[in-house]
Structures are given as structure tokens and as C-alpha cells.
C-alpha positions in Angstrom: 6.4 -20.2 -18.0 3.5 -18.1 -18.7 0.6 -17.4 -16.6 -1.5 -18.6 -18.6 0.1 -21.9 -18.8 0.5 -22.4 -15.3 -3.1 -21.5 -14.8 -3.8 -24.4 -17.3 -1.9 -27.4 -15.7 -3.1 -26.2 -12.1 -6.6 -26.4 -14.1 -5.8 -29.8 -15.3 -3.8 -31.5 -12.7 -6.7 -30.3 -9.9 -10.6 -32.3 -9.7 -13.2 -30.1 -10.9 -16.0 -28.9 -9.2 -18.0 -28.0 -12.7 -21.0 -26.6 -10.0 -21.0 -29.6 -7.7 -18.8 -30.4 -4.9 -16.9 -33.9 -4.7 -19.1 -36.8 -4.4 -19.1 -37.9 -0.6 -17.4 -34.9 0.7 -17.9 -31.7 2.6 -17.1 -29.0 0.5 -13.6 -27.7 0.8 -14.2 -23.7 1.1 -11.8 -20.8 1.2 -11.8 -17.3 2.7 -9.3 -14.8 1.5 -9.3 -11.9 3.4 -6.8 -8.8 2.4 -5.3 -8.4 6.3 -5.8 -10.2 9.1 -7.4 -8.3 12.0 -8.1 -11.2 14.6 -5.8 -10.2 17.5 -6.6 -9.7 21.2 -7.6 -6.2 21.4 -9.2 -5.8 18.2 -12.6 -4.2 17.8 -15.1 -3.4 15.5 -16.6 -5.2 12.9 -14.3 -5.5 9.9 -11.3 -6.6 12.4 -13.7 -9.7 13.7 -15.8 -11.1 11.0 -13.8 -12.5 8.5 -11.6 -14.6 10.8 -15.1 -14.9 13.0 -16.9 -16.5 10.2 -13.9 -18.8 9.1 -13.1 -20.0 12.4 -16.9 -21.0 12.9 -17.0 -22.3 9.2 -14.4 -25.0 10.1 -16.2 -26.4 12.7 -18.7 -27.6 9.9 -16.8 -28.4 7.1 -12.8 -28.5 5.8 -12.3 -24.7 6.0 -8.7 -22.6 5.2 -8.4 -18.7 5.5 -5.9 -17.1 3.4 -4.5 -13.5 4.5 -0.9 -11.8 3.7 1.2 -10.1 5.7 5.0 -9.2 5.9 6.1 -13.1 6.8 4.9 -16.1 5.3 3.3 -18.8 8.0 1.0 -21.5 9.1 -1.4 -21.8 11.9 -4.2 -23.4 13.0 -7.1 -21.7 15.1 -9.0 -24.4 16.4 -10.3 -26.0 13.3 -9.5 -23.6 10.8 -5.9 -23.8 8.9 -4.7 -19.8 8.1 -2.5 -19.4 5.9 -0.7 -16.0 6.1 1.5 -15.1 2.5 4.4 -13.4 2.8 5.7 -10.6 1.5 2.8 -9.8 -1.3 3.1 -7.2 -4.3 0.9 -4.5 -3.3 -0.8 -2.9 -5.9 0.2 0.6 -5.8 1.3 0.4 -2.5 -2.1 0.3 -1.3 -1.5 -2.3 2.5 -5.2 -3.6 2.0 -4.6 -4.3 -2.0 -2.4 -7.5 -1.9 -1.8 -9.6 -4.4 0.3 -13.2 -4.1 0.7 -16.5 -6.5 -0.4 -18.2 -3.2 -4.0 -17.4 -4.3 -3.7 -19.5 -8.1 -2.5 -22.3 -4.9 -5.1 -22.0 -2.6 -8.0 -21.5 -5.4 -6.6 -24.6 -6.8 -7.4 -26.8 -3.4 -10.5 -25.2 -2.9 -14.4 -26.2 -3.9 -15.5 -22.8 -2.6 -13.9 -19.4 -2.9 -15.6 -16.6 -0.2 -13.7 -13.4 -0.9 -14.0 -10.5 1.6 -13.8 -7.6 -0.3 -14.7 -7.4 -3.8 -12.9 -4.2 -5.1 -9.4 -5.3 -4.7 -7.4 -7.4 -7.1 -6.6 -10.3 -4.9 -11.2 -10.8 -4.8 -10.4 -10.5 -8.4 -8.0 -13.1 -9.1 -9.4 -15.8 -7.4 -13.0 -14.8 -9.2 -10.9 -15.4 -12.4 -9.4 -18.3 -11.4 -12.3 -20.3 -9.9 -14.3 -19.6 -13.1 -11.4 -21.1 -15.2 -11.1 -24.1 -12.4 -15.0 -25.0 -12.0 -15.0 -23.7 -8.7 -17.8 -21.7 -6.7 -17.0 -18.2 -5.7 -18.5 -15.4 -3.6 -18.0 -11.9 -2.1 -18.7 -10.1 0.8 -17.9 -6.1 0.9 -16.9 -5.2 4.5 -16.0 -1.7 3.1 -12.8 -0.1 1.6 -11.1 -1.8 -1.1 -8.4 -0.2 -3.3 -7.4 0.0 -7.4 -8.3 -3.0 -9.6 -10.2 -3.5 -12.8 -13.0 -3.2 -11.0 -12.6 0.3 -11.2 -13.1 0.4 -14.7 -15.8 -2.7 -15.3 -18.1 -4.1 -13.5 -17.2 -7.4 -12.1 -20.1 -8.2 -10.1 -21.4 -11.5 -12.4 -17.7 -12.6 -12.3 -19.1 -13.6 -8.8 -21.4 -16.9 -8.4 -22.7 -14.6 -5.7 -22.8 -11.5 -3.4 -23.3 -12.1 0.3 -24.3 -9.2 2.7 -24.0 -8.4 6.2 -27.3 -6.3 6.2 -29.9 -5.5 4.3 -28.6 -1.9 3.9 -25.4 -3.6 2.3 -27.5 -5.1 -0.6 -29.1 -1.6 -1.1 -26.3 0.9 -0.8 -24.3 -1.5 -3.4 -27.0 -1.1 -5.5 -28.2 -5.3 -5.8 -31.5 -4.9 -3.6 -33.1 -6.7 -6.8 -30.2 -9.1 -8.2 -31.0 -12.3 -7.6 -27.7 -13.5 -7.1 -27.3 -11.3 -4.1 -28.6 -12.4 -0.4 -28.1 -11.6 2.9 -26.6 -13.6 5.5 -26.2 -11.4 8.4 -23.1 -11.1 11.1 -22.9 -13.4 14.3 -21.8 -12.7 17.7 -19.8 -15.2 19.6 -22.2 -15.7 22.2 -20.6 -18.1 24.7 -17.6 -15.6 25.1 -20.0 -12.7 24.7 -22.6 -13.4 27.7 -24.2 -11.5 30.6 -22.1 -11.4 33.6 -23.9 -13.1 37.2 -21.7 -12.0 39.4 -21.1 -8.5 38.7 -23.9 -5.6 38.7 -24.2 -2.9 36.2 -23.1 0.6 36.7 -24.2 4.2 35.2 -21.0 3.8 32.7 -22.2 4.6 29.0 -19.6 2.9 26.9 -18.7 3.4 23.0 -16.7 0.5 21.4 -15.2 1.2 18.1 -12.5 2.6 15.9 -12.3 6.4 16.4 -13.0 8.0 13.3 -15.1 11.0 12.6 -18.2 9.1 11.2 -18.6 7.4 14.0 -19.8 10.3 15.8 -18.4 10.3 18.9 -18.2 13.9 19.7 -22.1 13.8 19.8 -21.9 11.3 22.4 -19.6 13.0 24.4 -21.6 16.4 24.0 -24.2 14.3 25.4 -22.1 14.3 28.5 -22.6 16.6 31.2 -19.5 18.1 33.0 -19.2 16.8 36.5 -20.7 19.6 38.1 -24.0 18.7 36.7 -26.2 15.9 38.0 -27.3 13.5 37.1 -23.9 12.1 36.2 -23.5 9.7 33.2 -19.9 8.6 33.3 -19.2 7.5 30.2 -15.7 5.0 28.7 -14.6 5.1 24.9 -12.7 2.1 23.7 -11.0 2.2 20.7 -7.8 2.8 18.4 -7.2 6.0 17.6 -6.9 6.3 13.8 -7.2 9.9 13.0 -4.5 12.2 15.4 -6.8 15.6 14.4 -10.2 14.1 15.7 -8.9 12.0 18.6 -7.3 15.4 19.9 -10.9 17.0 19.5 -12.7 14.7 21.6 -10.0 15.0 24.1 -10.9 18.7 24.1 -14.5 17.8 24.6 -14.1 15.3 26.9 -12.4 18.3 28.9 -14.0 18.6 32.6 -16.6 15.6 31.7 -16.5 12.3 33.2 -15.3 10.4 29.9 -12.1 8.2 29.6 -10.3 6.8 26.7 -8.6 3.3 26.1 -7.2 2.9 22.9 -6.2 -0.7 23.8 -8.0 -3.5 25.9 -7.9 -7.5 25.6 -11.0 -9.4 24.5 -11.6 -10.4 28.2 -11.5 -6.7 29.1 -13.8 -5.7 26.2 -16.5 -8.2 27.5 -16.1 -7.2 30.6 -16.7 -3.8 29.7 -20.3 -5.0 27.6 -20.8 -6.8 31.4 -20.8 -3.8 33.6 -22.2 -1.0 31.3 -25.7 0.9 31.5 -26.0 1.0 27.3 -23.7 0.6 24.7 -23.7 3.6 21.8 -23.2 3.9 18.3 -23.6 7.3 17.3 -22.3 7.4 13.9 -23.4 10.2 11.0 -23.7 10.4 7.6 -22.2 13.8 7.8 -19.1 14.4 10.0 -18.1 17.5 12.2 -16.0 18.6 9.3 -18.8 18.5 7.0 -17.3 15.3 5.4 -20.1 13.1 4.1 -19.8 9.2 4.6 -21.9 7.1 1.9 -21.5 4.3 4.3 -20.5 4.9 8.0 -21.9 1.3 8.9 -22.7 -1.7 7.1 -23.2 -3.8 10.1 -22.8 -3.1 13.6 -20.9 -5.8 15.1 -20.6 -3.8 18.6 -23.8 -3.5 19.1 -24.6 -7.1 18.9 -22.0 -8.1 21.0 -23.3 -5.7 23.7 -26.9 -7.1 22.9 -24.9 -10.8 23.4 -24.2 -9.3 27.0 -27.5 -8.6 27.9 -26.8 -4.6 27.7 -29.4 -2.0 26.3 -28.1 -0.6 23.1 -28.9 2.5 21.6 -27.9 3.7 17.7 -28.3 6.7 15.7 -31.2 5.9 12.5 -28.2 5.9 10.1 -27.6 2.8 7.7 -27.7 -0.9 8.5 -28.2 0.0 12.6 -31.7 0.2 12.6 -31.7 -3.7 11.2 -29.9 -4.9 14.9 -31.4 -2.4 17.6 -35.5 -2.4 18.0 -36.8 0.6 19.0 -37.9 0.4 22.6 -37.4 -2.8 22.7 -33.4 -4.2 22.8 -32.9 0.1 23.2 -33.2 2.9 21.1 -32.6 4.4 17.9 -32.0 8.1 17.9 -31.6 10.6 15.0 -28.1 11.4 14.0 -26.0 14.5 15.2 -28.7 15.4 17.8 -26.7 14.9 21.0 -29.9 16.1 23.6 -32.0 13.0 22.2 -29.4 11.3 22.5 -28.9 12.3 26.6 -32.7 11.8 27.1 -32.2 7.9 26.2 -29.2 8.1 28.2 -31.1 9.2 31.5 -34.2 7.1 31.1 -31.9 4.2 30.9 -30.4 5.1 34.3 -33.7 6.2 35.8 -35.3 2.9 35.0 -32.9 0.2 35.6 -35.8 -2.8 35.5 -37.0 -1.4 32.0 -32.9 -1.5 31.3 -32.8 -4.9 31.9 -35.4 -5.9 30.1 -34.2 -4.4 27.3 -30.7 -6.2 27.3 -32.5 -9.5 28.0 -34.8 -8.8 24.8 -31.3 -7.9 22.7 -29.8 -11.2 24.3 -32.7 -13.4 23.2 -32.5 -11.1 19.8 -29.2 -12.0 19.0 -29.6 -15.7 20.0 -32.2 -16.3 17.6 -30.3 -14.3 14.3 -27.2 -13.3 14.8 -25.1 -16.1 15.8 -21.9 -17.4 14.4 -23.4 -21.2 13.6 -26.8 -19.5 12.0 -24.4 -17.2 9.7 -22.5 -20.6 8.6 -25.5 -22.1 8.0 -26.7 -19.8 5.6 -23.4 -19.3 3.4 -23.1 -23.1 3.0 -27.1 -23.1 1.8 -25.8 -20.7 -0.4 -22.5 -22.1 -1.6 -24.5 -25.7 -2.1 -27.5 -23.8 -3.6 -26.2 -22.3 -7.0 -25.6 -24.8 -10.0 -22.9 -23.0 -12.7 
């Protein structure tokens, strides 16, 4: 039978939404994600927020999260049903291009589409399909993305709308003035990520984050001093190590300076970790110590509000969307990129004034609790979704 066709009697056979949900009912909505990074041990923004905002979704209304993988299967996550299709066609081989006839299903069941990631074709699909079903349906770029028609035309208003993480998001994609383009912010889960009253804080400076070389980690660790030095800033680096040539560098720097590496820890350990920490740092750089330049090294900063969820000072390089999460003297501080000695004065000042410290990670706690939590995040996408009339 030809696509087409079968697009037609899913079309027909399914109630249309024709820009209004069902009369008396929650809105059925659907996130389709290209991989599924919600496992223990994951960090970093893109690995949380898709599943994050799902899971948090469901608790408001009928919610299902549609991923692919190398087995087909069900499961349930508290509320939310995840469906995980099997065995997809990648486009060009590309692992985060999927594409499945699972999506003409789901779309099908769905009032509300919310793809993550526009520039793949699976985003792409499901924009076609919902326009030809009556149904709502919105994007979010977390970054990345692979070959689709998209490279060649601009599929933007094939979206009802475009929801950002940040401010700097809307910019850098270039819809600052499209009107079909808002921000709704990331969200920290903020009962799991909580200040600790038992334990006290050490002089530990911690980086939490995939190890790449715009995240600028060797200018953390230059910030370092070797042992021999005082005073010492011990300092912990937790993250996968995704790029063999740079991890071996910062092992080389890291040489006689108290600085350890876990590529692995659970989410209890990661918290933990926020807990017992001086400041959490995000050094990351536009241009790399290769002389690599990244467009966009961040377009959130989800480690930097889970610190700030755990009443710990943060401090950021003024590079991208950062700048939007950490105030300036006030939850920490924001330092100019690839200058590790401004980034060491923070550092000490931190340690030599422990009761300014802890005001500062109380400030970022009450920060994130009034803007950057899970059920506010909801709450603005289903605004959105219920806002728009096709």
C-alpha cells in the first residue's frame, strides 16, 4: 500500500484535533526524542531533559515518550508510557538520525507532537504528519541533529512552534523576533536535587559534564595549583570521556595536581557530589585548545542548576546561555572564557569566605526554585501547546 494511502486512512480513521484538543479532555501530547539518555549515571543536559520534561509532563496530563533503540519495548516511568522502537532505518547511518513507521502510529494517537530536535528526519516526519492529521506540533533544539530536508529548506513554519531552553537558544537559531518562537526554560528536579543537612562542605571544586574540548576543562584544571602550592583547591571531574585525544591531555595536566576523574557515577553519587562541593564549574569556550571554534558550546546549563538546586555556589565562563542561570555575585560568578587565573581568584575567594559561599548557594537554591523547576517548565509548554489556534 502506498504511503500516502496509509497516511490517509490513519488520517481518517483517527479524531481530529483541527487546532483544538478533544472536548472534555487533557490533551494527549507526545515527545519523540532521537535516543534515550535517562540512565543512572547520565549527566549533562541533553541526556536529562527530554525524558526529565516527559516524565514531569505526565504528571499533568496523558503523556507518551517515543525514542528508538536496537529492541523494541514498553515501559512505564512513573506516569509516563515510553515507547522505545526497535531496530529503526538510520538515515545514513547517522545513530541520532532515526527514522521508524512507529512515528505515522504514535502521531496518529496524539493531540500534541513536542519534537526534540528539529534537524533530523524523524522531527520531520511527525511535523508532516501532524499537519496532515490536525494535530499541534513543536520543536525544541538540544543541539546536533543529522541529514534531512532540512538541510536544503527551511522547515521552521512546518512547526506550530519553536520552544527554547534559553534565551541564547532563540538568538543563536536566529528566531529572537519570530513570534512563533518562546522560551520555556529547563527545570531541575529539586526534591532529588537538595542541599544536604547532615554533611558539611569541603574545599572540593567539582566539574560535572561530558568531556569534550568546548567545555573547557583544561582551563579549569590550569586553574589548579600542584600540591606543593598552598592554598590547595582539590578539585573532582565527573564525566564520560568522549574524545580519547583530549581526555589523555587533561590527564597530562592533571599530572602532580590534586584533580581526579570519574567517568561513571550513579545519580545518588552525582548529588552527593553537588552536596559536599565548595562550587560547581562550567568553564566552557567558544574557542577550543585546538583552535576549534564552537558556535554553540551551551545552550543551557543543566549542571549548573542542579548544583544551584543543592545550595552550591556556581561559577560559569560569560559564554552563551550561562550567563542566563548564574548571577554575578550573587548565586556565583561569571568569569571570561579561557582565562584560567580569574578563574582561580573566584576559586579562592570562595574558599576564604565560606559564609559569603553559603549565601550564595542559598541565593541559587531560592533562584532555581522560583524558575527553573520541572512543574514551572510543564506549565509553560502546555500554555503554549493550548495557546496557538491552526
Amino acid at each position: 500500500m502506498p504511503v500516502s494511502t496509509q497516511i490517509k486512512e490513519l488520517e481518517l480513521s483517527s479524531p481530529t484535533v483541527a487546532g483544538s484538543y478533544r472536548t472534555g479532555s487533557a490533551p494527549r501530547v507526545l515527545h519523540i526524542v532521537p535516543a534515550l539518555f535517562g540512565a543512572s549515571g547520565a549527566v549533562g543536559g541533553a541526556e536529562r531533559y527530554a525524558l526529565d520534561l516527559a516524565r514531569h509532563m505526565a504528571d499533568r496530563v496523558p503523556t507518551r515518550l517515543l525514542s528508538f533503540g536496537d529492541n523494541s519495548r514498553e515501559e512505564i516511568q512513573g506516569r509516563l508510557h515510553i515507547h522505545i522502537s526497535g531496530n529503526p532505518y538510520y538515515v545514513r547511518e547517522q545513530r541520532m538520525n532515526p527514522l521508524s513507521w512507529d512515528i505515522v502510529e504514535e502521531v496518529r494517537r496524539a493531540d500534541v507532537i513536542h519534537c526534540h530536535q528539529q534537524h533530523i528526519a524523524a522531527s520531520t516526519l511527525a511535523a508532516v504528519l501532524s499537519r496532515m492529521m490536525g494535530r499541534k506540533v513543536f520543536v525544541t533544539n538540544l543541539g546536533g541533529g543529522g541529514w534531512d530536508v532540512s538541510s536544503y529548506i527551511s522547515t521552521d513554519r512546518w512547526y506550530h512552534g519553536h520552544l527554547h531552553i534559553s534565551e541564547y537558544s532563540r538568538r543563536v537559531f536566529g528566531q529572537a523576533a519570530n513570534a512563533h518562537s518562546h522560551v520555556i526554560l529547563g527545570g531541575v528536579d529539586t526534591e532529588k536535587f537538595s542541599p544536604s543537612t547532615v554533611k558539611p562542605r569541603r574545599s572540593q571544586v567539582l566539574f560535572v559534564g561530558r568531556l569534550l574540548p568546548h567545555k573547557g576543562v583544561d582551563n579549569l584544571i590550569r586553574a589548579i595549583r600542584p600540591r606543593t602550592i598552598q592554598p590547595e583547591l582539590p578539585l573532582t571531574i565527573i564525566g564520560p570521556m568522549l574524545h580519547d585525544a583530549y581526555f589523555s591531555e587533561l590527564q597530562s595536566l592533571a599530572a602532580k595536581r590534586p584533580v581526579s576523574f570519574r567517568t561513571e557515577v550513579s545519580d545518588e553519587a552525582l548529588v552527593e557530589a553537588y552536596q559536599n562541593a565548595l562550587c560547581v564549574v562550567l568553564p566552557s569556550v567558544y574557542r577550543t585548545m585546538y583552535g576549534e571554534e564552537t558556535r554553540v558550546p551551551e545552550l543551557l546549563g543543566q549542571t549548573l542548576l542542579e548544583s544551584m538546586a543543592c545550595g552550591t555556589p556556581a561559577i560559569c565562563t560569560d559564554v552563551a546561555s550561562m550567563p542566563e542561570i548564574v548571577e554575578d555575585g550573587v548565586t556565583g560568578f561569571v568569569v571570561p572564557a579561557g582565562e584560567p587565573e580569574a578563574l582561580r581568584e573566584k576559586l579562592l575567594w570562595l574558599q576564604q569566605h565560606p559564609a559569603d559561599a553559603a549565601a550564595m548557594g542559598a541565593a541559587g537554591r531560592k533562584r532555581v526554585l522560583e524558575k527553573f523547576t520541572w512543574p514551572e517548565v510543564v506549565e509553560r509548554c502546555l500554555q503554549i501547546y493550548g495557546g496557538f489556534h491552526a
